[in-house]
C-alpha positions in Angstrom: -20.2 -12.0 -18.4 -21.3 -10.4 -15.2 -23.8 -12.3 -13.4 -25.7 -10.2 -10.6 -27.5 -12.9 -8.7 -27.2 -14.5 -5.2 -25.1 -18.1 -5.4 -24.5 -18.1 -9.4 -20.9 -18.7 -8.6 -21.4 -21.2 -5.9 -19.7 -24.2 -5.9 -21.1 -28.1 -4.6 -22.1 -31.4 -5.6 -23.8 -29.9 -9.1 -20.6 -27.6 -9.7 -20.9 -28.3 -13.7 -24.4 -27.6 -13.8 -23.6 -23.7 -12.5 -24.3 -20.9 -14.7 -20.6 -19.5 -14.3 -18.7 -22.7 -14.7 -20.7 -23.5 -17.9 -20.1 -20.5 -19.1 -16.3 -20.8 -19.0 -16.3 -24.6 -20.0 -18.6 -23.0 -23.4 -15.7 -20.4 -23.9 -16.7 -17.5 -21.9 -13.3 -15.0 -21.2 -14.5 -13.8 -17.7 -17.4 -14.5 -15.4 -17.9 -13.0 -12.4 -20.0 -14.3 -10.1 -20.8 -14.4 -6.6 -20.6 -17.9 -4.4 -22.7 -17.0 -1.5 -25.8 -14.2 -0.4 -25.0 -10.5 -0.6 -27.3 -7.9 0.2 -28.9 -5.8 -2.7 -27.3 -2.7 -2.0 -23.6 -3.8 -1.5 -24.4 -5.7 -5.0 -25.4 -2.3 -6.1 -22.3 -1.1 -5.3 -20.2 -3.1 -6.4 -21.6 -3.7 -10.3 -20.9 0.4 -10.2 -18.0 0.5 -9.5 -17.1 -2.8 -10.8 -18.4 -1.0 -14.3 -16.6 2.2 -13.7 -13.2 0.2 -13.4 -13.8 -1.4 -16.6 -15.0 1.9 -18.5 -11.3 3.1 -17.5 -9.5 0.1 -19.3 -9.0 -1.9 -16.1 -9.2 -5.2 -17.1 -11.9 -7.6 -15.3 -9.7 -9.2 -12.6 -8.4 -6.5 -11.6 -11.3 -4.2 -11.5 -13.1 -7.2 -9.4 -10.3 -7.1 -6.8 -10.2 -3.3 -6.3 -13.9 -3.1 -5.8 -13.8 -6.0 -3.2 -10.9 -4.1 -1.5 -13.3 -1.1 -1.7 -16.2 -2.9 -0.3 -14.3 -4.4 2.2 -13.0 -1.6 3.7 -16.9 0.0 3.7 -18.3 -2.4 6.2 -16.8 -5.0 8.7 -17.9 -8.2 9.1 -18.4 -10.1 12.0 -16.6 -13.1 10.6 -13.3 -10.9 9.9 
């Protein structure tokens, strides 16, 4: 389950009422979500190349990892 939408991964007070975590507690294999604001392009991006990677056989953790690698080394960020 690939959920492109600002904060459906965030975590707080409500935690089990988030999409992604009910999703896994109902059985879901993978979710991947984001837990904060990104802007629409880099989300763009990265459900590309996050599709790409899986379309080769990479599996879902480790085509999210090489696409945050990727996007990280696109832009700097003030916060490091």
């Amino acid at each position: 389950m690939v959920l492109n939408a600002c904060q459906s991964g965030a975590l707080g007070e409500q935690m089990m009422r988030r999409v992604a975590t009910r999703l896994l507690r109902e059985g879901t294999a993978s979710v991947v979500a984001m837990g904060y604001s990104v802007y629409a392009v880099a989300a763009a991006e990265f459900m590309a190349a996050l599709y790409e990677a899986l379309f080769e056989g990479i599996d879902v953790a480790g085509a999210v990892t090489a696409r945050r690698l990727r996007q990280a080394n696109l832009r700097s960020s003030p916060k490091g």
